[in-house]
N, C-alpha and C positions, 0 to 999 in steps of 0.2 A: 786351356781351361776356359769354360763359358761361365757366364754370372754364375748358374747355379751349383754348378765346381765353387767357385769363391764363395757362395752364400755357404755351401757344405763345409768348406776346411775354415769358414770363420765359425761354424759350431762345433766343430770337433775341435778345431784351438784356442778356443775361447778362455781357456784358465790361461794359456801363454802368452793371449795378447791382455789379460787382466793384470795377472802376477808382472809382466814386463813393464806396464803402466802405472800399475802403483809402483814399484822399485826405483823408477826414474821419480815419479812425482814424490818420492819419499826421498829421495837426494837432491831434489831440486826444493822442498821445502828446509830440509836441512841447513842446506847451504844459504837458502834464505834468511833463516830465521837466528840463523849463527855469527850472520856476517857484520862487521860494526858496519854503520850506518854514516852515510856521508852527505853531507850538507856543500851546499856551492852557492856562491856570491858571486856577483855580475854588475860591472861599472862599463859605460857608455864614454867613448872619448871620440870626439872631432877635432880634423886636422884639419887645418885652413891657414893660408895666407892672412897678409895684410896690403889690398890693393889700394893704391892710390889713384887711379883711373878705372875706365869702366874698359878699356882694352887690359889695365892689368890686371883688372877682377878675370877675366876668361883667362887668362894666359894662369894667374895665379889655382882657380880653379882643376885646370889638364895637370898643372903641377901636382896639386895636392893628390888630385886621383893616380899619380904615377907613385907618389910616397906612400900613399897609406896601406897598400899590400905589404912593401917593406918591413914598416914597422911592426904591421900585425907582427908578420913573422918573426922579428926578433923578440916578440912577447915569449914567443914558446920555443926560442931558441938561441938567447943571447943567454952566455954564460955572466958577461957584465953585468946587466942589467938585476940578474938573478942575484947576484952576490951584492949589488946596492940597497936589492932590497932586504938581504940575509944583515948585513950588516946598520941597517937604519931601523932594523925590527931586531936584532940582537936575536937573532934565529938557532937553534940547533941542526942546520940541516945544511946539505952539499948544495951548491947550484945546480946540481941533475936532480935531484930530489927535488927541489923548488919549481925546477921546471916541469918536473910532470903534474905537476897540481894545475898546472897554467893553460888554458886554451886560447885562443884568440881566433876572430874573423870577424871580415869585412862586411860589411850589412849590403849586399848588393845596391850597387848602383849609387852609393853615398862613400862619403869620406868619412864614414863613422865605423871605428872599431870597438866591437864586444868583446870585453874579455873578462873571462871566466876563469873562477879557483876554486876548488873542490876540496873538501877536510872533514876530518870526522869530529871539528865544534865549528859547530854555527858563527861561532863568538870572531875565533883566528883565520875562518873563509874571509870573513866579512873584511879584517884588516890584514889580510894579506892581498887579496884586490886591492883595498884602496892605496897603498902602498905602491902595487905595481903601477897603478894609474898616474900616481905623483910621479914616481921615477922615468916614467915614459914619458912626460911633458917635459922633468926636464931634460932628461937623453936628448928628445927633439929639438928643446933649445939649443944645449949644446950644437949637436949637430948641425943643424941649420943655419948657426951664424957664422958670415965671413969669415975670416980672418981679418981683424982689424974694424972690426965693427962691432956696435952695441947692438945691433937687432937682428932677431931669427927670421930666414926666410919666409919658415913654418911654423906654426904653433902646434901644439896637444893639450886640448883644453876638457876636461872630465864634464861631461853635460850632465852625466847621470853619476851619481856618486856611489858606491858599492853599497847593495842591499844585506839585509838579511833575514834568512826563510830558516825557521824550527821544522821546517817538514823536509825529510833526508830525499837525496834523488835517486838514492840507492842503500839498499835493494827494494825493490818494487813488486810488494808480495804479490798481488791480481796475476803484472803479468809476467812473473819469473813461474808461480806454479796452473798458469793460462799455458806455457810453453812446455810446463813438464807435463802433461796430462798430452797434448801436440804431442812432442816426442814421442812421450814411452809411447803410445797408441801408434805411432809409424814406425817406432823401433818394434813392439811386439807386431805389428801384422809382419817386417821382413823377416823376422824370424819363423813367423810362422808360415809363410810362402819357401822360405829357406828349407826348415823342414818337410813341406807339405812335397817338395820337386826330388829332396834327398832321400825321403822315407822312400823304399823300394819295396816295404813288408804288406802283403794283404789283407786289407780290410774290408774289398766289397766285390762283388760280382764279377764287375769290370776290370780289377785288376788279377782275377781267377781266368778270364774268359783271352784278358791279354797273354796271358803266359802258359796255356796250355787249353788244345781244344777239346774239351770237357767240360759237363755240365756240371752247377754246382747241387748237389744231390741232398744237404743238409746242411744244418750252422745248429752251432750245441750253444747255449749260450752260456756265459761264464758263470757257474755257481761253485761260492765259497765254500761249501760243505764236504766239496765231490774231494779233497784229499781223505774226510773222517766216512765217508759214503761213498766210494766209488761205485757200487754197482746198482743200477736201478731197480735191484728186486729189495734195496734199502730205502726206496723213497716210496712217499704214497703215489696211487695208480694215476691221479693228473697233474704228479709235479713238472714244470719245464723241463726239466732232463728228463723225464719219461718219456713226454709227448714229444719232446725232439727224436728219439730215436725210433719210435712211431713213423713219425715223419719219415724219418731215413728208411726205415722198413719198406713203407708204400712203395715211395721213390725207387727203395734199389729193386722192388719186383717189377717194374716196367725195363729195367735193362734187361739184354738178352732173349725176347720175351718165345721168342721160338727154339730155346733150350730149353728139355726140360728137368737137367741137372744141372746145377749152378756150382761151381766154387772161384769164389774171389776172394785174391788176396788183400789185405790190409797192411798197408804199410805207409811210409812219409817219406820227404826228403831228407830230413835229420832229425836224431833223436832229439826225446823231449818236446814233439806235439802232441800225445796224446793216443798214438794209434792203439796200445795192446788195452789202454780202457776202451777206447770205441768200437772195439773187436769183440772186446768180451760182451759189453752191451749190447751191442747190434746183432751179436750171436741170442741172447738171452732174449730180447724183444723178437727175435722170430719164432725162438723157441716154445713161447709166451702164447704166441699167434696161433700157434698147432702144427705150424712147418716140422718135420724131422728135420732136426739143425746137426751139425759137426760142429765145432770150433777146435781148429788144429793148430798148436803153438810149436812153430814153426821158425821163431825164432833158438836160434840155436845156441847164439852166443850171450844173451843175457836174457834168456826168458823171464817172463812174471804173469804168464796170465794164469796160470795153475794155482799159483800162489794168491793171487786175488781171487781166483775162487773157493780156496781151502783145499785144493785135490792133491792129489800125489804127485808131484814133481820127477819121481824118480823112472817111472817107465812110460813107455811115449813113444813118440817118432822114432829116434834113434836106436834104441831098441826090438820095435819091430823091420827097421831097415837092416840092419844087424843079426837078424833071425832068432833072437833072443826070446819075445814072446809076439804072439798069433796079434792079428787087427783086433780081435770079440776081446783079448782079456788086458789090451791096452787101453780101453773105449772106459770112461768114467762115467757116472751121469751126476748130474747137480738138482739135486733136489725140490731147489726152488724154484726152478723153471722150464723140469724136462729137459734143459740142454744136455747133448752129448757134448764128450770132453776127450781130445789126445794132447795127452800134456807133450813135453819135447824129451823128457827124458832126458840119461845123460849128457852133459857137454861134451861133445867132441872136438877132436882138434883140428877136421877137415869140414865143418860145416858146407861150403859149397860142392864138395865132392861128393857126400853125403845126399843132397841137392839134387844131383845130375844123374843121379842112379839108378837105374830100370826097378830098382825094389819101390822107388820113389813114385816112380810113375804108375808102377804097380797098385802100390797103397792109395793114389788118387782116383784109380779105375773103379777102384772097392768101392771105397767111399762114394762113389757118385752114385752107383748102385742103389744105394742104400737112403740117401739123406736127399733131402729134398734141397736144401741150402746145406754147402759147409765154406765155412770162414777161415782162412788161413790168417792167422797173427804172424808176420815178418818184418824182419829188420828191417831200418830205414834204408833207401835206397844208394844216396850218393858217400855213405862210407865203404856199405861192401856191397857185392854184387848178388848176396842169397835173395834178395827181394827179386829180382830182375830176372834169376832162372826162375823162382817156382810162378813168377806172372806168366812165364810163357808159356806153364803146365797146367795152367786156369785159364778160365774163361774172360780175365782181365782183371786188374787191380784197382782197387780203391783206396786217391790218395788223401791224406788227412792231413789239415795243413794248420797252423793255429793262428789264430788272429791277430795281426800287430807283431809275430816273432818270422816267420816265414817267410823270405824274401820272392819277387817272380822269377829272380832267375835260379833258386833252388831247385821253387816247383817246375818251371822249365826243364830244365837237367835232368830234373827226376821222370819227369813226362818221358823227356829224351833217354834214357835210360832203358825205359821199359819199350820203347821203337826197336831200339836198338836188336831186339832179341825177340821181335814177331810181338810182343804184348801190347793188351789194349787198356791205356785207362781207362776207365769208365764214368768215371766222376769223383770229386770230389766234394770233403766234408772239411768245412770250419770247425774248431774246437778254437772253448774262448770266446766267442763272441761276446760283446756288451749287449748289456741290458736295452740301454738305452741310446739313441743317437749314433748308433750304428749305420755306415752309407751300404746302399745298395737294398735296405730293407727286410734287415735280419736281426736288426736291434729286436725281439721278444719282452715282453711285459710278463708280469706272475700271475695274470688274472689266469680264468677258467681256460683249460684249453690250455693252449700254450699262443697266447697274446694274440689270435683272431678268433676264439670262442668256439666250443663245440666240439672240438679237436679233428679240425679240418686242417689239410695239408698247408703253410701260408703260401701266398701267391707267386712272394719274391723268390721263392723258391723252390723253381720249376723241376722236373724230371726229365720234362723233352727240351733237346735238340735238336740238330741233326745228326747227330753220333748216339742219341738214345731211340728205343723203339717205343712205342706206347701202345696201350690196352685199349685206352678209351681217349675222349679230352678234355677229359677231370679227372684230378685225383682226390680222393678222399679218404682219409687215416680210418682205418682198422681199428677197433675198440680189441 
C-alpha cells in the first residue's frame, strides 16, 4: 500500500478509527474519574558517620555510601521495620500492605534517601512517612552499634521532615485521557489496517481488475427505494438508477462491436447480488433506446424476473423446449417499455439438461434472428453450472457483482467457470455502490445527470480494454 492506499482506507474507516477512539477515551475517562484519588508524602534522610580525623571523615564517608543502598532497601522491604511502624501508629494493616504504600531511593551520588508513602488522605501519607523516617534512624542506631558500646557507627538523621500536598498524584486526568485519545487512535487505525488487508470483498476497480480480466462496464449506485421501485420505468427519466443503466447500455454496445446479434447472459457468482433486477433493467433501458430487445428468464430454478414485470410466469422457456407452445405465442410484451419477454415457464427437475438441448440452441438461433439485443436472466454461477452452459451458447456473460458483499475470489471462480466451457466474460457491473466515498471513482452524487452532469458516460468507468472493442474514443450516454 502507498500513502494514497492509506489516505483511502483512512476515509472509508474513519467511523472505526472514531467509534474505537472514543470507546478507549471513554474507559479511560471512566476509570479516571471513578478512581479514589491518592496523595504521597516525602521525608529526606542522611546517613553519615561521626569522624574524629580527617582520614576518618573519608573512610567514614565510602562507609556510609556502601550503607545507604541497604537501608533504602529495607524501607520497602523489611517486614520489621513495617510492623514498628504498624505498631507505634496502632495501624489496621499487615506489614505487606504497609509495605506497598513505601517507596524509597537513593538521591544519586549522595548518602541521602527519599522516601515516599502514598494514601488516599493527605492527613495518614503525611504520618506514615514520618513514622517510617523515625524508625529507620532508629533501626540504624540499632544496627550500627558494637556490641558493647554506646555509639552507632552510622547515623539516620531526617533532614527533611515528611510533607503534605492536598493535590492527589493520582489519577492525573490531562494525561490519563492525553493517552486514551493515543491509544484508541492506534488501537482504531490497527484495526482498521486489520480489516482493510482481511476484507477480500469488492469495492473499486482495482480489486475487479485483480480478480478477473474484465472490464468494469457499470456501478449502480445504492439506492434505498429500489426494494419498493425496482424497475426504472418506476423512477423519473434522470434519476441515478436510470442514468446508470444508461451508462451500462452505452458501454455494453461497444462490446462485440462486429456482431451483429447480441445475446449475453446475466448472471453472478452467488445469489443475492442483484443480477435478475439488473437484467430486467438493462433489458428495459435498451428497450427504451428502440433496440428490439429479448429478456429471457432463463433461470430455471428460482426465477423472478416475470414476476417483477407482472407477466405470466407459467409458459416460457421450458415449455417451448418441451414443444408445448411455438417461440410467437411464448414472447410477452411489457408495455411500459416495448420489451419483449420469455418468462421460464415451468420448473423443471432437470434444469441443466433442459440447458444442453438442441431445442435450446434452436430457440437461441430464432431469437437472434429477430432482436437486436436479448438478455438472458441466469442463475448464479458457482452453485450450479446452468449459467456456465447457456454462456457458452451466447456471445459472453455479464457478471454482476455487489459492492462490499462479493469476495475476489468468488468473482475469480466465477470468471473461471465460464473458461472453463469456451465462455467469455465480458465485463462487469457493481450493484450497491456508495454514494459517496466510494474508491476507484464510482461513488455517484444525485445532482443532474448522474453525478458528472449532462448525462455523459463518467470517466471512471471505462468500456475499453483490451478485451472490449470500441466504436469511437468517447462515449457518450444516449438520451
Amino acid at each position: 500500500m502507498d500513502l494514497r492506499d492509506y489516505l483511502r482506507m483512512l476515509r472509508r474507516r474513519w467511523v472505526l478509527i472514531s467509534v474505537t477512539a472514543a470507546i478507549v477515551l471513554g474507559v479511560s475517562a471512566a476509570l479516571t474519574f471513578t478512581a479514589i484519588p491518592i496523595y504521597s508524602s516525602s521525608a529526606r534522610i542522611f546517613v553519615s558517620t561521626t569522624p574524629t580525623t580527617e582520614s576518618d571523615a573519608y573512610q567514614g564517608g565510602l562507609f556510609s555510601v556502601q550503607r545507604v543502598t541497604s537501608y533504602a532497601d529495607l524501607i520497602g522491604n523489611s517486614r520489621d521495620l513495617a510492623q514498628t511502624v504498624i505498631t507505634e501508629l496502632n495501624l489496621d494493616l499487615t506489614p505487606d500492605e504497609l509495605i506497598g504504600k513505601v517507596t524509597s531511593e537513593v538521591v544519586p551520588e549522595t548518602v541521602i534517601i527519599s522516601l515516599t508513602v502514598t494514601d488516599p488522605d493527605p492527613a495518614e501519607a503525611q504520618r506514615l512517612a514520618q513514622a517510617y523516617a523515625d524508625a529507620l534512624s532508629d533501626m540504624v542506631r540499632e544496627l550500627e552499634t558494637p556490641e558493647g558500646s554506646t555509639t552507632a557507627l552510622l547515623k539516620a538523621t531526617t533532614v527533611d521532615p515528611a510533607t503534605r500536598s492536598d493535590t492527589p498524584i493520582s489519577p492525573d486526568p490531562v494525561r490519563n485521557l492525553g493517552l486514551g485519545v493515543v491509544l484508541g487512535l492506534l488501537l482504531g487505525l490497527g484495526l482498521a489496517l486489520a480489516r482493510e488487508f482481511l476484507d477480500t470483498t469488492i469495492k473499486s476497480v482495482d480489486d475487479v481488475t485483480s480478480a478477473i480480466d474484465a472490464p468494469l462496464l457499470g456501478a449502480i449506485a445504492y439506492d434505498g427505494s429500489a426494494s419498493k421501485r425496482p424497475l426504472v420505468t418506476e423512477l423519473a427519466s434522470h434519476a441515478p438508477r436510470v442514468e446508470a443503466f444508461r451508462v451500462l447500455r452505452t458501454n455494453l454496445q461497444f462490446v462485440e462491436v462486429d456482431s451483429p446479434d447480441k445475446v449475453f447472459v446475466v448472471t453472478s457468482a452467488v445469489p443475492g447480488e442483484g443480477k435478475t433486477t439488473t437484467a430486467v433493467n438493462l433489458a428495459i433501458t435498451m428497450a427504451q433506446a428502440g433496440h428490439r430487445t429479448l429478456l429471457i428468464e432463463c433461470d430455471l430454478r428460482r426465477p423472478r424476473a416475470a414476476r417483477a414485470l407482472g407477466m405470466d410466469e407459467a409458459v416460457g422457456v421450458t415449455t417451448i423446449l418441451v414443444g408445448k407452445v411455438t417461440l410467437d405465442d411464448a414472447i410477452q410484451k411489457h408495455e411500459d417499455s416495448d420489451l419483449h419477454m420469455l418468462g421460464s415457464g415451468a420448473i423443471p427437475p432437470n434444469p441443466a439438461e433442459l440447458i444442453q438441448s438442441r431445442a435450446m440452441i434452436e430457440m437461441l438461433d430464432a431469437v437472434r434472428e429477430r432482436y437486436d439485443m436479448v438478455i438472458i436472466d441466469a442463475p448464479p454461477l458457482l452453485p450450479v453450472t446452468d449459467a456456465a452452459l447457456l454462456a457458452s451458447l451466447a456471445d459472453g456473460a455479464l457478471l454482476i457483482v455487489r459492492h462490499g458483499k462479493t469476495t475476489r475470489d468468488q468473482l475469480h471462480l466465477a470468471a473461471e467457470r465460464l473458461r472453463q466451457v469456451g465462455a467469455n466474460p465480458i465485463g462487469v457491473v457493481m450493484n450497491w455502490t456508495p454514494t459517496k466515498g466510494a474508491r476507484g471513482g464510482y461513488g455517484y452524487g444525485y445532482g443532474y445527470g448522474y453525478g458528472y452532469g449532462y448525462g455523459y458516460a463518467p470517466l471512471e468507468v471505462p468500456a475499453a480494454t483490451s478485451t472490449v472493442k470500441r466504436k469511437g474514443s468517447r462515449t457518450k450516454l444516449e438520451e
